[in-house]
NUBA-441654 format. One record per residue (C-alpha): chain; residue in three letters; x, y, z. Coordinates in pm, 1 decimal. Each point is the difference from the previous one (the first is absolute). Example, Ala and Ser with C-alpha at 12.3 -4.5 7.8 and 13.67 -1.06 7.14 Angstrom:
2
+-------+------+----------+----------+----------+
| kette | rest |     east |    north |       up |
+-------+------+----------+----------+----------+
|     A |  ALA |   1230.0 |   -450.0 |    780.0 |
|     A |  SER |    137.0 |    344.0 |    -66.0 |
+-------+------+----------+----------+----------+
END
This chain:
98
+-------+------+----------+----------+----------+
| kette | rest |     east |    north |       up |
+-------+------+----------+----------+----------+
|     A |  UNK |  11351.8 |  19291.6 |  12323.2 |
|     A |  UNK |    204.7 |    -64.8 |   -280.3 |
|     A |  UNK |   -130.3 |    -88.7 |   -329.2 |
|     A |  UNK |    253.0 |   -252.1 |   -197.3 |
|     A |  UNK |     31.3 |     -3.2 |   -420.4 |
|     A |  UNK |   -127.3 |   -331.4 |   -204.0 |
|     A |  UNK |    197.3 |   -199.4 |    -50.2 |
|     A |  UNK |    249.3 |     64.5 |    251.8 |
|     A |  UNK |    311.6 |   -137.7 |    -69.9 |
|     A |  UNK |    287.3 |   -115.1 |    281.6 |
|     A |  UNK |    370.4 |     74.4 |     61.8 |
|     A |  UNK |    136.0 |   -331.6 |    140.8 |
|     A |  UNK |    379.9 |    104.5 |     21.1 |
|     A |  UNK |    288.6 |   -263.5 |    166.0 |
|     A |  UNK |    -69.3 |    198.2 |    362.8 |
|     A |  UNK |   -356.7 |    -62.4 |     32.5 |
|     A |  UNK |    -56.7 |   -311.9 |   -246.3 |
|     A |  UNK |    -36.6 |   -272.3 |    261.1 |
|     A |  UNK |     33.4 |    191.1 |    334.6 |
|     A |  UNK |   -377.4 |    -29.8 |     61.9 |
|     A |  UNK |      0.7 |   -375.1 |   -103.2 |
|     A |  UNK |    289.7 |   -115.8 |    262.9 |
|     A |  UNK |   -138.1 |    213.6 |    275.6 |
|     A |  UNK |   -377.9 |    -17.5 |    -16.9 |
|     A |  UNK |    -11.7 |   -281.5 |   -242.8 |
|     A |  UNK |   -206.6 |    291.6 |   -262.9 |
|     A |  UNK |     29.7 |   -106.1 |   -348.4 |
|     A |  UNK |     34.1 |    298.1 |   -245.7 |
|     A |  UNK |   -273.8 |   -154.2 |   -208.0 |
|     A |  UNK |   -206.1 |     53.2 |    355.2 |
|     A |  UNK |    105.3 |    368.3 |     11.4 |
|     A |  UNK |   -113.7 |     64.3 |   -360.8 |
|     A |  UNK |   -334.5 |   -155.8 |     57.1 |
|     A |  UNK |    -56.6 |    181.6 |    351.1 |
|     A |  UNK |     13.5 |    328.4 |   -282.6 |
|     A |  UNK |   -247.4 |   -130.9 |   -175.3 |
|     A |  UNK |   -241.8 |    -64.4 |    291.0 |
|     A |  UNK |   -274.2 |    267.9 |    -78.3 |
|     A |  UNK |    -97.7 |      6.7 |    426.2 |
|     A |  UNK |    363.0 |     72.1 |     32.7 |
|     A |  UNK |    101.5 |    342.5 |    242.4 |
|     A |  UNK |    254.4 |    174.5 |    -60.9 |
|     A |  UNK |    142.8 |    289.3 |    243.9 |
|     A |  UNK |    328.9 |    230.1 |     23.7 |
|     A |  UNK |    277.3 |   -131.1 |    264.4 |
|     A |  UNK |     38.2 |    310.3 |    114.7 |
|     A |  UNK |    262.0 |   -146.5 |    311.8 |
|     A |  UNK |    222.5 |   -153.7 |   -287.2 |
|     A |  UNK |     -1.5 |    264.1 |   -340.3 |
|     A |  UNK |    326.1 |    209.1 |     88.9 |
|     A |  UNK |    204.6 |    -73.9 |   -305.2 |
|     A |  UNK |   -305.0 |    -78.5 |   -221.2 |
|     A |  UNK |   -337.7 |    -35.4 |     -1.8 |
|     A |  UNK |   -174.3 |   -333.0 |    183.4 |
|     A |  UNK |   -321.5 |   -167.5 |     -9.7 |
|     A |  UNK |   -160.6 |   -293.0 |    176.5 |
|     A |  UNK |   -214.3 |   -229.4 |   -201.9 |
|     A |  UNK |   -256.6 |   -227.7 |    165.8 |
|     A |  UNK |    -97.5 |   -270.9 |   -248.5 |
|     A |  UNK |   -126.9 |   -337.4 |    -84.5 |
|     A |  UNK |    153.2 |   -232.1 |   -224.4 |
|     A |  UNK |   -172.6 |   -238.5 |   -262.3 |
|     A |  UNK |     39.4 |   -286.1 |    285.9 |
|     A |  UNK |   -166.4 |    254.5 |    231.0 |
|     A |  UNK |    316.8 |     36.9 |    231.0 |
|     A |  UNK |    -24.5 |    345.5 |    136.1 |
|     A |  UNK |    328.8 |    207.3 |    -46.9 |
|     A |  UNK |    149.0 |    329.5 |    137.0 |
|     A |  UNK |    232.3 |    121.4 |   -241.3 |
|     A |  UNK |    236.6 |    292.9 |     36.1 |
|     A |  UNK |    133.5 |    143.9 |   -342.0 |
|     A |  UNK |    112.8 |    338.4 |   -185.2 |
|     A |  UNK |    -78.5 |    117.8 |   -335.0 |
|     A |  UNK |    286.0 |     44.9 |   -214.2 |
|     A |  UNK |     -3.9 |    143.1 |   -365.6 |
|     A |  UNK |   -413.0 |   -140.9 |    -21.7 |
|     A |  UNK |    133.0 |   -332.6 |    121.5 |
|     A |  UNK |    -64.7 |   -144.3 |    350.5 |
|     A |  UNK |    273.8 |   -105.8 |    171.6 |
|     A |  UNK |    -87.0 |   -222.4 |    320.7 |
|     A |  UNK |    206.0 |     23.6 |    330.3 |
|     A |  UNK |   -173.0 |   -268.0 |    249.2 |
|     A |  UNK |   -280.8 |   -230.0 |    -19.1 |
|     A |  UNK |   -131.2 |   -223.7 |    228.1 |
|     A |  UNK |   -378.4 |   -137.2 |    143.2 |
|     A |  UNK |   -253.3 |    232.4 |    189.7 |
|     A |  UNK |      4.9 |     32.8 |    379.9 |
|     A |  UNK |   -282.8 |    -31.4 |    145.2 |
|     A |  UNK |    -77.3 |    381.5 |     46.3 |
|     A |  UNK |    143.7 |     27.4 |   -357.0 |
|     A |  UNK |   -293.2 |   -243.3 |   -141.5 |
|     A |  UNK |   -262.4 |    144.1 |    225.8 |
|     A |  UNK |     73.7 |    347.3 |   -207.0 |
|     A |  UNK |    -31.5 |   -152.2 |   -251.6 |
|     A |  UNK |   -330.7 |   -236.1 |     31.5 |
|     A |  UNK |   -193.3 |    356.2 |    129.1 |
|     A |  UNK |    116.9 |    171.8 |   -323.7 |
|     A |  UNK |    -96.5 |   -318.0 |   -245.5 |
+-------+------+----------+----------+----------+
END
């Protein structure tokens, strides 16, 4: 599992700034807090890290909306792809590892 530095800091660039917000209705506040969550689980997307490196994030925000977040690291800086609410297998993985 990957271990993330404190405090993480966030690459919102013009291609991914509100991508997450129009399709899944995500807020990037919400992303940043679903880093935060300390019950958060993190894993490698091994199916999607050709080019670069991927990870999946499982997370809970400060409103306790549970997140799966899909992001790179770039120069120490996370740089988020998707987000967008649990499935239901998603937070089932999640409430057995909490």
């Amino acid at each position: 599992m990957l271990k993330l530095e404190k405090p993480l800091s966030f690459d919102w660039d013009k291609g991914n700034l509100l991508k997450s917000l129009l399709r899944h209705n995500v807020t990037n506040k919400e992303c940043e807090e679903a880093f935060g969550d300390r019950s958060k689980r993190i894993l490698e997307d091994v199916k999607h890290s050709n080019k670069e490196s991927r990870f999946l994030l499982l997370g809970k925000t400060k409103s306790s909306r549970l997140l799966y977040i899909v992001f790179t690291l770039r120069s120490r800086k996370a740089r988020v792809v998707s987000a967008r609410d649990l499935n239901k297998k998603e937070y089932g993985y999640y409430e057995k590892r909490t």
